[in-house]
C-alpha positions in Angstrom: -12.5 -12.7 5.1 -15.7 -11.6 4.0 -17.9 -14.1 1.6 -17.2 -12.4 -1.6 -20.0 -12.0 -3.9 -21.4 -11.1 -7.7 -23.7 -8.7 -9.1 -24.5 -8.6 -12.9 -22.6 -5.4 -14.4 -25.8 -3.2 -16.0 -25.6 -2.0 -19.1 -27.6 1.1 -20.5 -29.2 1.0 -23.6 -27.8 4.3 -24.1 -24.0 3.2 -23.8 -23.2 3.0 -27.8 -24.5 6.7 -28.1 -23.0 8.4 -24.9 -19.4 7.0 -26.2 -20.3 8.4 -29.5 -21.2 11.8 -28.5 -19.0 11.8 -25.6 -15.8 9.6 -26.3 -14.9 6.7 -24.7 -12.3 8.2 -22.2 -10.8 7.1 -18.6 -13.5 8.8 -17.1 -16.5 7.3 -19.2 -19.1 5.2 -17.0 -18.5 1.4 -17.7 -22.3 1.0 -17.6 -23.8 4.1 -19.3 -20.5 5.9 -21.2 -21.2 9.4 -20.0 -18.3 11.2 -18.1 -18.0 10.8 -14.1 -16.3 12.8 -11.7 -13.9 9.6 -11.3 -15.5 9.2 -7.4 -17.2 5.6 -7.6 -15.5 2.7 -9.0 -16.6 -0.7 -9.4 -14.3 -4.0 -9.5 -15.3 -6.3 -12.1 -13.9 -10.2 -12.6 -12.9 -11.8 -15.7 -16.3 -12.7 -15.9 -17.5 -10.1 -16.2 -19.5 -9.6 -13.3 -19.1 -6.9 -10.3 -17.7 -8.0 -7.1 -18.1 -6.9 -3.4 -14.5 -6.8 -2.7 -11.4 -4.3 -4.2 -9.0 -7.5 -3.7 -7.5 -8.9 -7.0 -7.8 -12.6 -5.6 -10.5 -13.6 -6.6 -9.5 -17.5 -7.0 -11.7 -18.6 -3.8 -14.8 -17.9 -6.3 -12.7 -19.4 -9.9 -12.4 -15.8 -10.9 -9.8 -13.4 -11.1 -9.8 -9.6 -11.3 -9.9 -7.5 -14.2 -10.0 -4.3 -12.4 -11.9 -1.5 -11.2 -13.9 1.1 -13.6 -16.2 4.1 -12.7 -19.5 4.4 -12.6 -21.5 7.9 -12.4 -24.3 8.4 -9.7 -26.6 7.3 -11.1 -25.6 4.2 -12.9 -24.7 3.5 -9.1 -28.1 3.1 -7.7 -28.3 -0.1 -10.1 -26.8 -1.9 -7.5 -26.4 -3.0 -4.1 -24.2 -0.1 -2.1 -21.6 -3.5 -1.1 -20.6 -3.0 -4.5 -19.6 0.6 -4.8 -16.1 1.5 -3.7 -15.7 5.5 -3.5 -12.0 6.8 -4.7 -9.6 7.1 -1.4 
């Protein structure tokens, strides 16, 4: 098993206002609120940190999952590709 590892979740400054103007739907990036294509996912713990992994056990780091949750493009680029899990 790979060493599983945590990457802050970013949040834009701009979130609050894209979920006003757009909604805050299934689709809505989890770090900027604007729509995505539902293509690239993230998995984020209970602490609210992303992780490199799409398994829910997470107790080898004292976490556990709280699920995966888009991300657009561009929001993508905020972090390391290990952390980006494309939809199968």
């Amino acid at each position: 098993m790979e060493e599983i590892k945590t990457y802050e979740i970013y949040e834009s400054p701009k979130k609050e206002a894209n979920e006003e103007h757009f909604g805050n739907k299934s689709n809505s990036c989890i770090c900027c609120g604007r729509p995505t294509a539902d293509k690239l996912f993230i998995h984020a713990s209970t602490h609210w940190v992303a992780v490199n992994t799409t398994e829910d056990d997470l107790s080898s780091i004292g976490m556990e999952s709280q699920g995966t949750f888009p991300i657009g493009p561009e929001c993508a680029k905020k972090f390391p590709k290990e952390f980006i899990f494309k939809k199968a």
